[in-house]
Phi, psi and omega in degrees: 000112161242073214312274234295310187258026183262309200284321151358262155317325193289334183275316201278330161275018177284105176164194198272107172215068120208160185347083154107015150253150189223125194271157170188146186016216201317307180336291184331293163352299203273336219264315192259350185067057214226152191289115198255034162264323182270344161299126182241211163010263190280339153321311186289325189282356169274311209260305190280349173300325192257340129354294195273328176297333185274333156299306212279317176297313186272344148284352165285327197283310176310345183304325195278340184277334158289336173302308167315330192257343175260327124031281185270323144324328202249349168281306212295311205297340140340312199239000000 
């Protein structure tokens, strides 16, 4: 157990890893195999901070193409 350097990893590997999944707290753990004794608290709550920033990217980026497609949803239903 190496609390300093679990909670690290656990904040630097937190993120998306494959096209629109995004990894968080223990979850990270099982996915890179990183030690799960050691994160605690605020480890988990850093890893989920930097989840939704990474959601919040990847849905910005996907945004203008959903805007369009609601758009085009909201003309057909128009008419």
């Amino acid at each position: 157990m190496w609390v300093e350097k679990s909670e690290d990893m656990l904040v630097e590997k937190t993120g998306e890893v494959h096209p629109g999944l995004v990894v968080t707290g223990m979850a990270v753990a099982t996915v890179f195999g990183i030690p799960r004794m050691g994160p605690t608290f605020g480890g988990m709550l850093f890893s989920g901070r930097k989840a939704a920033e990474v959601a919040a990217k990847i849905i910005g980026h996907k945004k203008s193409d959903s805007e369009s497609l609601n758009r085009e949803c909201k003309e057909t239903v128009m008419v």
